[in-house]
N, C-alpha and C positions, 0 to 999 in steps of 0.2 A: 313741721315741714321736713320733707326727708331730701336728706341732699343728692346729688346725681353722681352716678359710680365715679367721674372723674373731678367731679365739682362741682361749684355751685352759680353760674355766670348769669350775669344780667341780661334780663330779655327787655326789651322797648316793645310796649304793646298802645297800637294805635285803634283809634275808636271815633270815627268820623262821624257828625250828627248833622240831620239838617231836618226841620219838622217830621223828629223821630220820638216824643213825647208818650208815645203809648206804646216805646218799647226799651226806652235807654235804660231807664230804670233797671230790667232785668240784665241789657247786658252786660251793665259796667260793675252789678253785681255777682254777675257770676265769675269775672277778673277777679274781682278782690277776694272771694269765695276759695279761692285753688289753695289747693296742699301746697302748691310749688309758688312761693313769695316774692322771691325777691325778681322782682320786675319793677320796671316806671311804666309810668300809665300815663299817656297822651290824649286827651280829650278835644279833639279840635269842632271847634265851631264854626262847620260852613253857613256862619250866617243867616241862624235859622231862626224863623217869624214866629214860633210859640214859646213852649214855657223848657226848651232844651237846655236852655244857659242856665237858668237856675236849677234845675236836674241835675246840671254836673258839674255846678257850684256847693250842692249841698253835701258834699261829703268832704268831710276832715281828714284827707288817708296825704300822708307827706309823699306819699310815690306818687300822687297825681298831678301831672302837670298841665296846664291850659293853654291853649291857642285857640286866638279869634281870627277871622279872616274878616276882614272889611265887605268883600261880596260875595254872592255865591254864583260860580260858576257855570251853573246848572250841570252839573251832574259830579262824582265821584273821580278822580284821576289820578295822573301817577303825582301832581300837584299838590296833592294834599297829603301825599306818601313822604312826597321831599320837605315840607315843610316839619313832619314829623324828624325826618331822618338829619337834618340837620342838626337836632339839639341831642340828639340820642345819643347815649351810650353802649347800649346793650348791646352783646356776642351775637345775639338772634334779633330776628324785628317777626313780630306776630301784628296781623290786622285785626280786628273782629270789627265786624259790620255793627252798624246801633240796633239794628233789629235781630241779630245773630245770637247767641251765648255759646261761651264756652263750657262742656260739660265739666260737671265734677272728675277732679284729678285730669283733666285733657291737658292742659299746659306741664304739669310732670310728667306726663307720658312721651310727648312732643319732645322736651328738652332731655328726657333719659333717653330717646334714641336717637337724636344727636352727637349726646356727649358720646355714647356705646358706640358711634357708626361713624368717626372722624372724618374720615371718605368722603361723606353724605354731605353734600352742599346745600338743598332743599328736599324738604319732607311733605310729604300730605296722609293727616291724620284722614280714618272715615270720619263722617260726616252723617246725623241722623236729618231727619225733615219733620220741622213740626207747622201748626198749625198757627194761626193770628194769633191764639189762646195760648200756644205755646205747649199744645197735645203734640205728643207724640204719634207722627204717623206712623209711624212701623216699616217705614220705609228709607233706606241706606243708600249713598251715594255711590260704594262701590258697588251696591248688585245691581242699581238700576240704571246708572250711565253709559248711556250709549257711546261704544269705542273704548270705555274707561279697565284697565287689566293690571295687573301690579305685573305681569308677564310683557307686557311694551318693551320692548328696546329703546333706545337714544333714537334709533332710526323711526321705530314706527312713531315716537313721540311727535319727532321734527316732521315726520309725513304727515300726519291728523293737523298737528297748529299751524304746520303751514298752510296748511288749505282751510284755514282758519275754522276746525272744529276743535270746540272749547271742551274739554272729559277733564279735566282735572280740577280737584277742590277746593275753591280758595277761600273758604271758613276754614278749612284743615289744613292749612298750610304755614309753615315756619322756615325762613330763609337765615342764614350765615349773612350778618350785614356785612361784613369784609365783600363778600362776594356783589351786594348792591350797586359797591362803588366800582366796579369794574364793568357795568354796563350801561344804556341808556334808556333811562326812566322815560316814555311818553308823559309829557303832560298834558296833553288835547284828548287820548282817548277814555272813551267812558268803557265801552261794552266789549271792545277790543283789547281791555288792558292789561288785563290779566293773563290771557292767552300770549299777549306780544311780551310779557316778562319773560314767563316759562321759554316761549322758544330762545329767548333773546340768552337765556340762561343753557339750553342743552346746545343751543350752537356754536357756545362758547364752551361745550367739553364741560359744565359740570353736571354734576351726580344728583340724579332724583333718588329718594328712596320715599319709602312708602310704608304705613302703618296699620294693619288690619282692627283697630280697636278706634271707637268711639269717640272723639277730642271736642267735636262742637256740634251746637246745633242750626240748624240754616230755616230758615223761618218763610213760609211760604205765607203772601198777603196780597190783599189785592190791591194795595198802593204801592210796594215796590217796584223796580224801575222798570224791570223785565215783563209788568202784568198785562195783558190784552188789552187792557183799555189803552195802552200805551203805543199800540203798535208801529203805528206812524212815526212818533216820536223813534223808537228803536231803529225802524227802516231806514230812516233820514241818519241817523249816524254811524249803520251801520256798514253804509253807502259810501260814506264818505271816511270812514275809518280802513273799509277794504284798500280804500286805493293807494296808501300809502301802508300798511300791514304789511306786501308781502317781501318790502325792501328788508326786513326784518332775517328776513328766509334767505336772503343772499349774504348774510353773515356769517352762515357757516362756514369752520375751519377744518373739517375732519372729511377728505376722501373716502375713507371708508365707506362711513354713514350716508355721504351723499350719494355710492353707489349702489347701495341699500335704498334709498328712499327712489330712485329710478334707474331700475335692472331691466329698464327694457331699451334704454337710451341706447342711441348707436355709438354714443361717444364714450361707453362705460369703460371699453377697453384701452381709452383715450388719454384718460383723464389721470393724470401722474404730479398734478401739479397744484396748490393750493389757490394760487392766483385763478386757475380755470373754473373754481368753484362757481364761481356765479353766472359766470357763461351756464354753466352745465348746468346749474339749477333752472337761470331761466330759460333754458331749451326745452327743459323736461317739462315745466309749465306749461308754455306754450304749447307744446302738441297734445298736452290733457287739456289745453284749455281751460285753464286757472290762474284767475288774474293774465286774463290773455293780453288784454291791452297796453299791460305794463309790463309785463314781462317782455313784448313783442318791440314795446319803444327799447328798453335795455338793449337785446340785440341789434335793433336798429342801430343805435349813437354808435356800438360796437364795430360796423360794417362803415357807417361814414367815417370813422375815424382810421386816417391808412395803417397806422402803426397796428392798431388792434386787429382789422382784419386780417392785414399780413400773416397776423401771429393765429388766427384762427383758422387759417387756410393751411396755413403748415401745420398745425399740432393736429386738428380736428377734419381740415378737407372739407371745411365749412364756410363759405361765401356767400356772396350775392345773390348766386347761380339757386344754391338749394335752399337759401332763404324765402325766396320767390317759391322753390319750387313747397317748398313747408306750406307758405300761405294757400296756394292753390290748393292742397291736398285737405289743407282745413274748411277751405269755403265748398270744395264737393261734397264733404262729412257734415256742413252745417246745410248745405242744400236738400240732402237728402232726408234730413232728418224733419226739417222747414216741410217738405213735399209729401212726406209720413203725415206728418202731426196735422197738415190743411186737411189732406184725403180722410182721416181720422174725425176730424170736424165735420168734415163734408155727412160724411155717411152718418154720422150722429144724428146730425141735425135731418137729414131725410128721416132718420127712423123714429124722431120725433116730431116729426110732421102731420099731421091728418089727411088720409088721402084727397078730399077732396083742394086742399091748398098747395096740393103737387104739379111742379112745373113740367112740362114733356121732358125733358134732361134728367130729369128724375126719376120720371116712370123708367126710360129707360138705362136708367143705371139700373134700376131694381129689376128689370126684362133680363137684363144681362148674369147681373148677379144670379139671377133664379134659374139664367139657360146652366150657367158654370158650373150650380152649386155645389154637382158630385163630379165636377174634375179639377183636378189640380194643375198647377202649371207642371207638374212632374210629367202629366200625362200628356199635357198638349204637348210637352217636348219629345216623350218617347213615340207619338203618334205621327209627327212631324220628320223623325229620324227614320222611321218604320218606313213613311211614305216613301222619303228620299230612297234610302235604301234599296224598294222595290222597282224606283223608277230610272236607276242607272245603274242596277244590277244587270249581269248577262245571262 
């Protein structure tokens, strides 16, 4: 084992099972596997119907320790992170999933840039992608995720997870547990959960850094949670995980960043004050229409409440007045858009039609279309202007 430039500190590595039988085996081996040792190893059992307890009953290694849970939750949360982090010890806490492994030499890599980068509050190694089998696809989480850059700022971080797009790796990932206790773990969410750390993590001002080398592998199968046969399943909590996600986004404490994340706010030049954060995030929201309906109740309570709007009307010049006038400006942008998308239908659906099952209304939309077809509105207007012109000229 080789030790890290500044030391040699205890990492807590967690490893959650639930009818994962045809993959534990590999990844509780590839922990114990690593150049980099001294770790505890948390094996918990959500409660699972095959032969996983005896999988990770059968090794004799004194760093592992066991936790059973009486039921299973249905599905993976920040639940089973607390249960681990309660007994821990360790400077760092690493997850690895039971279908995941960690590569050769990936947790000495993890923890020497760490210890080398004090600053660094969380890290994310790459990440390769294998197969059920455990092939290597040849394909990397940094080149193919969408949104994912080691060049993001805090800002652009907090802009993507706010608007709950997930780009970062959480098989590669190593956090500072000192820094765990300093936020609030979700334990209801599944598919949101990791994205709602990370933010919950840069909105409080710490440090991502980021690893261009290899640390685990992320196991692609068709029973994982995320697979198509699933979708319904995902839909349904992903539905219900939104609606409470983006309170998450109203945490932030950094002015800056927040006027980085919406530079196009009328209130950017406003906004001098940490307390105004969440106004001003959920303004910006709202006029993107993200998370509209919560973001749109926050301002509301805001407005009935006299003390708050007093204080919005004086800092910002923002009432009832142009609250109202916001909504209306959203429902003629959702109008329009509504009136697009029918006409778009509409004419689809004529031109997959067969002539003979064409209603008169149709023919002549198609009469029309086909009188129009080489003019444009450009030209009805100049032709129109033309006429005028010639008929009240002297």
């Amino acid at each position: 084992m080789q030790n890290t430039p500044t030391g040699n500190p205890l990492v807590s590595i967690l490893i959650p099972y639930y009818n994962d039988e045809k993959f534990l085996k590999c990844s509780i081996e590839s922990v114990l596997k690593q150049s980099y040792q001294n770790f505890e190893l948390f094996l918990l059992n959500h409660a699972t119907e095959d032969s996983c307890r005896e999988i990770a009953r059968s090794y004799n290694d004194p760093r592992i320790k066991h936790i059973d849970m009486e039921e299973n939750i249905g599905g993976g949360s920040g639940l089973l992170l607390q249960k681990m982090f309660d007994q821990s010890c360790g400077k760092y806490i690493k997850v690895v999933s039971a279908d995941d492994e960690l590569r050769e030499g990936g947790l000495e890599t993890l923890v020497n840039y760490m210890e080398s980068t004090p600053d660094v509050d969380f890290a994310f190694g790459n990440v390769e992608y294998i197969n059920s089998e455990g092939k290597d696809l040849n394909v990397n989480h940094f080149d193919v995720r969408e949104f994912f850059s080691v060049e993001n700022t805090p800002a652009d971080c907090i802009g993507l997870l706010g608007r709950g797009i997930g780009f970062l790796p959480w098989a590669g990932a190593i956090i500072k547990a000192d820094i765990l206790k300093t936020v609030k773990i979700n334990k209801t969410y599944i598919y949101c959960f990791d994205i709602n750390l990370w933010l919950a993590l840069f909105c409080k001002g710490y440090k991502a850094g980021y690893i261009n080398k290899l640390v685990a592998n992320y196991r692609i199968h068709e029973s994982q949670a995320s697979a198509i046969g699933a979708i319904d399943k995902v839909a349904a909590y992903d539905w219900y995980e939104h609606k409470t996600y983006y309170k998450t986004f109203l945490t932030l404490e950094d002015i800056n960043i927040a006027k980085e994340i919406f530079p196009e706010s009328p209130f950017v030049d406003k906004l001098n004050d940490k307390k105004d954060i969440p106004f001003f995030i959920a303004h910006g929201l709202f006029m993107e229409q993200r998370f509209v309906g919560h973001s749109a109740e926050y301002i509301d309570d805001l407005l009935n409440d006299d003390e708050s709007r007093k204080h919005l009307e004086e800092v910002f010049g923002y009432g009832i007045k142009e609250y109202r006038e916001d909504i209306l400006k959203l429902m003629k942008q959702n109008h329009y858009k509504k009136t697009k998308n029918i006409f778009k239908n509409y004419k689809n659906k004529i031109y997959s039609t067969a002539v003979k099952n064409l209603r008169i209304r149709d023919m002549a939309y198609l009469f029309i279309r086909r009188l129009l077809h080489n003019i444009t509105l450009s030209d009805l207007r100049k032709k129109f202007r033309s006429a005028k012109k010639t008929k009240y000229s002297l």
